[in-house]
C-alpha positions as protocol buffer text, in pm:
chain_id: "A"
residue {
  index: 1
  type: UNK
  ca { x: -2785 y: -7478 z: 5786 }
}
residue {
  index: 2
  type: UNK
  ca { x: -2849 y: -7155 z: 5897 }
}
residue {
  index: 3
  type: UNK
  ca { x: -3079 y: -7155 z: 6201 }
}
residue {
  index: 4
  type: UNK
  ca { x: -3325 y: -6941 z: 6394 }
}
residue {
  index: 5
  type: UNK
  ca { x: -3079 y: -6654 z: 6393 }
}
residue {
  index: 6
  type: UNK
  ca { x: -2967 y: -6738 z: 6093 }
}
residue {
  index: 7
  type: UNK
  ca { x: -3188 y: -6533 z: 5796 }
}
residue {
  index: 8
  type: UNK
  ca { x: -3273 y: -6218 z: 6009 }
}
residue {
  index: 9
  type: UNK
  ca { x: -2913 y: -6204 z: 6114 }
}
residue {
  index: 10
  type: UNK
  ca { x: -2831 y: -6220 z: 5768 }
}
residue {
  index: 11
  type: UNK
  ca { x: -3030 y: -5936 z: 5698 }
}
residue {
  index: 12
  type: UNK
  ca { x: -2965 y: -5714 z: 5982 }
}
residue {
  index: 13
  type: UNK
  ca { x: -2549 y: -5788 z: 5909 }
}
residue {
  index: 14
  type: UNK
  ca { x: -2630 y: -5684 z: 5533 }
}
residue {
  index: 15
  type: UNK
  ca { x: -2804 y: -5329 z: 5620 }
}
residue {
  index: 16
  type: UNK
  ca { x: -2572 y: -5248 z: 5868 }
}
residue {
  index: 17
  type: UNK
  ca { x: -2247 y: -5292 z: 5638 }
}
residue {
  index: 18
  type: UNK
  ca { x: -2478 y: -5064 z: 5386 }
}
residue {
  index: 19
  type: UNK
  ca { x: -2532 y: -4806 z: 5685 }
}
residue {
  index: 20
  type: UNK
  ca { x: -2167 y: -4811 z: 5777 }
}
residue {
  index: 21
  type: UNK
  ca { x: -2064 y: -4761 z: 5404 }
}
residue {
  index: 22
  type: UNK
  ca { x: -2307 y: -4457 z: 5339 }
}
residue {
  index: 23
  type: UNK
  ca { x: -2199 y: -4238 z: 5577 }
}
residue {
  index: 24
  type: UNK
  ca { x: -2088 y: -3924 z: 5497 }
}
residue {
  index: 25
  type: UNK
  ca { x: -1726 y: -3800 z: 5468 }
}
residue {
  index: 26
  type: UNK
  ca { x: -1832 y: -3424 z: 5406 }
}
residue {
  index: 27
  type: UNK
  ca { x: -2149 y: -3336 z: 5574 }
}
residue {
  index: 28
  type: UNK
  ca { x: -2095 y: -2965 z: 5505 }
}
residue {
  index: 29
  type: UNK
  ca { x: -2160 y: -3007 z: 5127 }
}
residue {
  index: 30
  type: UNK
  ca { x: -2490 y: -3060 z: 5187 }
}
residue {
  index: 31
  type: UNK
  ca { x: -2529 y: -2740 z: 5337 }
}
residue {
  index: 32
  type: UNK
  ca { x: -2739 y: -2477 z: 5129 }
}
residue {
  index: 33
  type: UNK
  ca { x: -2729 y: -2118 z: 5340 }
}
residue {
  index: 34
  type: UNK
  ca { x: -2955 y: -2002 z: 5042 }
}
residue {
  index: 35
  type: UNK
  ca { x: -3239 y: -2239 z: 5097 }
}
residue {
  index: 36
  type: UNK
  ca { x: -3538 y: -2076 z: 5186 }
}
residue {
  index: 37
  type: UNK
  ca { x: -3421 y: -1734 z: 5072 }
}
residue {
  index: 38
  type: UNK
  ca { x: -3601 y: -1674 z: 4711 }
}
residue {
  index: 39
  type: UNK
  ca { x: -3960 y: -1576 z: 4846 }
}
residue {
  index: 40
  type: UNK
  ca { x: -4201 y: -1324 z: 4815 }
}
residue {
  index: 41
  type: UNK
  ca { x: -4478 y: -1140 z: 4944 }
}
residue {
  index: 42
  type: UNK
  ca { x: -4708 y: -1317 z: 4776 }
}
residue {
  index: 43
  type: UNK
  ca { x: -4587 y: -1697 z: 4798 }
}
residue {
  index: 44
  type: UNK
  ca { x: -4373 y: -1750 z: 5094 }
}
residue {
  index: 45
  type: UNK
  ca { x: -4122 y: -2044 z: 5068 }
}
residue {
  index: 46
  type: UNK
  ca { x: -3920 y: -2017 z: 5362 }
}
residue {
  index: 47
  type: UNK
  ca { x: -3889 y: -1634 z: 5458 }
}
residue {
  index: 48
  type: UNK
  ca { x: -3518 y: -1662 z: 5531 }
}
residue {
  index: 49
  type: UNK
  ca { x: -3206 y: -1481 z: 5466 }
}
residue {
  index: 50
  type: UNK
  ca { x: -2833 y: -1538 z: 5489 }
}
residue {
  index: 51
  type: UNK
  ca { x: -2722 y: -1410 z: 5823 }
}
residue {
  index: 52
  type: UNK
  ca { x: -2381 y: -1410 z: 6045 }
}
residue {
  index: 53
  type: UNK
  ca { x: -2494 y: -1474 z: 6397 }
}
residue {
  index: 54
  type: UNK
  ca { x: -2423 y: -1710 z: 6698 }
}
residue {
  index: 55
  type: UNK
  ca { x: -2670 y: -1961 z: 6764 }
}
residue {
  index: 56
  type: UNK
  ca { x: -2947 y: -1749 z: 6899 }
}
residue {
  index: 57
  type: UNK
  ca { x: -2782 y: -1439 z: 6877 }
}
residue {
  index: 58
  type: UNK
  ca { x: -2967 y: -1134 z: 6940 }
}
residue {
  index: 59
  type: UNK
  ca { x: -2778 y: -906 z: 6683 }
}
residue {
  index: 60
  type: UNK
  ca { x: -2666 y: -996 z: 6358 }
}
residue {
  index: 61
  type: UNK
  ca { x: -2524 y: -924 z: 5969 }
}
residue {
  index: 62
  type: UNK
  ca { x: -2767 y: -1002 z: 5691 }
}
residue {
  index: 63
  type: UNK
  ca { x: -2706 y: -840 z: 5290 }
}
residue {
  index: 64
  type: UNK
  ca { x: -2995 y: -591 z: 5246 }
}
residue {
  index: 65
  type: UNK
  ca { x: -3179 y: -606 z: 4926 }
}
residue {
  index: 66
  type: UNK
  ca { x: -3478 y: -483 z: 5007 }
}
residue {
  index: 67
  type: UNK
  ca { x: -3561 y: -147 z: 5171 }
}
residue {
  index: 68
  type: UNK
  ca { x: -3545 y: -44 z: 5531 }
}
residue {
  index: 69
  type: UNK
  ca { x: -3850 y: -129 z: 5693 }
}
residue {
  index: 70
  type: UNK
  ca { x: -4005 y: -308 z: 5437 }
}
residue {
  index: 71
  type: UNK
  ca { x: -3982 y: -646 z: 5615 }
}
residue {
  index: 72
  type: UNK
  ca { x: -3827 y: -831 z: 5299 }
}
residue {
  index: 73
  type: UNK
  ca { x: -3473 y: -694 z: 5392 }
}
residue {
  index: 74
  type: UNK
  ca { x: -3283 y: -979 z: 5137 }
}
residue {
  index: 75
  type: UNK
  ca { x: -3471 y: -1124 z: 4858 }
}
residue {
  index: 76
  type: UNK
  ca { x: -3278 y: -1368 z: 4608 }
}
residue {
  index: 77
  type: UNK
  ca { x: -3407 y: -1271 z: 4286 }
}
residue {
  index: 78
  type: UNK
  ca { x: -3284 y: -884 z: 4374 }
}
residue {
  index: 79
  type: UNK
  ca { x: -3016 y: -692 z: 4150 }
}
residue {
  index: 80
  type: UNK
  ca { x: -2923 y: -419 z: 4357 }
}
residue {
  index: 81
  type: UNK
  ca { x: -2740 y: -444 z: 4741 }
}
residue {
  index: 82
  type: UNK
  ca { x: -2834 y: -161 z: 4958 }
}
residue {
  index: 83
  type: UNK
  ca { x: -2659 y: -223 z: 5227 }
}
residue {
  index: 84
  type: UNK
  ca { x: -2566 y: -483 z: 5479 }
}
residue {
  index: 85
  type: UNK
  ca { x: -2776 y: -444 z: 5756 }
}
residue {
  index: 86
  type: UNK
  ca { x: -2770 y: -500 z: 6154 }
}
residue {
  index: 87
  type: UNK
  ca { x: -3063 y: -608 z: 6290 }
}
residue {
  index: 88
  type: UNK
  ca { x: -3275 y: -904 z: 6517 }
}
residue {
  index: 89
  type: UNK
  ca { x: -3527 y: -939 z: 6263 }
}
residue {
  index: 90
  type: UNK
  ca { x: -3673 y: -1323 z: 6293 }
}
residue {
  index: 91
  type: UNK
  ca { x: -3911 y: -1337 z: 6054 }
}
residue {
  index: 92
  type: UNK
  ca { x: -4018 y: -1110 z: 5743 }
}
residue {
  index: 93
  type: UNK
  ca { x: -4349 y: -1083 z: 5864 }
}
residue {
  index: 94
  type: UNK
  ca { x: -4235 y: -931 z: 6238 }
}
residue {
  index: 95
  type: UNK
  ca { x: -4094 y: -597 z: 6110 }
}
residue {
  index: 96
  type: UNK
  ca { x: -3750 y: -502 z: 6291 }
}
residue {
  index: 97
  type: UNK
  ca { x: -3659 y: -178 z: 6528 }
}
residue {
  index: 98
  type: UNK
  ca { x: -3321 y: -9 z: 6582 }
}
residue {
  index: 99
  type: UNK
  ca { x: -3210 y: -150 z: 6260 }
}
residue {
  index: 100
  type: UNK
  ca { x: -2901 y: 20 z: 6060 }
}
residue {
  index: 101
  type: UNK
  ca { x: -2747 y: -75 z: 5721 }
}
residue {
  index: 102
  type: UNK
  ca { x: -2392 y: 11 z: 5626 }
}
residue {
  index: 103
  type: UNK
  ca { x: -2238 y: 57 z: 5301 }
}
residue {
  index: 104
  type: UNK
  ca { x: -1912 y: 70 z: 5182 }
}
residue {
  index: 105
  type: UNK
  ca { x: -1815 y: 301 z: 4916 }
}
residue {
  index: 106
  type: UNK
  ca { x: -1582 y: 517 z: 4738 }
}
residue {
  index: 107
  type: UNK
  ca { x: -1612 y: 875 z: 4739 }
}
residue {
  index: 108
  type: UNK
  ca { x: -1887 y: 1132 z: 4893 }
}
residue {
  index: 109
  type: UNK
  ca { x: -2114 y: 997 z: 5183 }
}
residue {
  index: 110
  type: UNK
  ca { x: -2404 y: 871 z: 5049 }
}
residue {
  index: 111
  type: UNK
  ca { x: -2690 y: 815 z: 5355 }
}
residue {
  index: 112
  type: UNK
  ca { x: -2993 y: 771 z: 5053 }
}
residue {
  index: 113
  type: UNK
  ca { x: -2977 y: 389 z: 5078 }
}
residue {
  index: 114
  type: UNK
  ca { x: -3190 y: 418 z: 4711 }
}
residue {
  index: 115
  type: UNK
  ca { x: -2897 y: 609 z: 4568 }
}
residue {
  index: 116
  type: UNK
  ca { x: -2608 y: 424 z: 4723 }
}
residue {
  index: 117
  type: UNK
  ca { x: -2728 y: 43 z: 4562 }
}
residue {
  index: 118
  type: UNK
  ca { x: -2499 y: -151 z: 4391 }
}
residue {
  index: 119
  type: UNK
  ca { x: -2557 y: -395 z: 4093 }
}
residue {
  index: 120
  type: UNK
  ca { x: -2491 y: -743 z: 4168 }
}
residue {
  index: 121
  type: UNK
  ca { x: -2547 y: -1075 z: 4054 }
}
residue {
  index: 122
  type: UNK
  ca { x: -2517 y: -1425 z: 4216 }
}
């Protein structure tokens, strides 16, 4: 016989040994930094970028596809890198100040940030 306890503490026993054996061993694989990132100006699916920041940092690194001052600065579905850019940009849609993109390259100087893009692909 069972008892009062008996079903319900059945139960609860059975969906707590399926809790305890569903955890996760590697909780960083479900990590996507590129979630969000493949919008546009005209449909908007998460307006973010990859970035290398502290947790509310004020400054930070973020690839620049797009071009300065244009708000989109990365933009997933780009084929060029202009630059990777410094800036404490939160949103596309609040435009950024003080910004500056670097570039590495062989060569002359190139400041044209146009002329100085790179092909890439993901």
């Amino acid at each position: 016989m069972i008892g009062k306890v008996g079903l319900s503490g059945v139960f609860f026993y059975g969906v707590l040994r399926l809790k305890v054996n569903a955890q996760v061993s590697d909780p960083v694989s479900y990590v996507s930094t590129l979630v969000g990132t493949n919008s546009k100006y005209e449909l908007s699916t998460g307006n973010t970028y990859p970035a290398i920041a502290l947790p509310w940092a004020m400054n930070f690194w973020s690839p620049q596809t797009g071009k300065m001052g244009d708000g989109w600065m990365y933009t997933y579905t780009a084929d060029k890198i202009r630059g990777f850019k410094q800036t404490h940009q939160p949103s596309p849609w609040m435009n950024d100040y003080g910004q500056f993109s670097i570039m590495p390259i062989t060569g002359k100087v190139v400041f044209d940030e146009s002329a100085r893009a790179s092909w890439f692909f993901a």
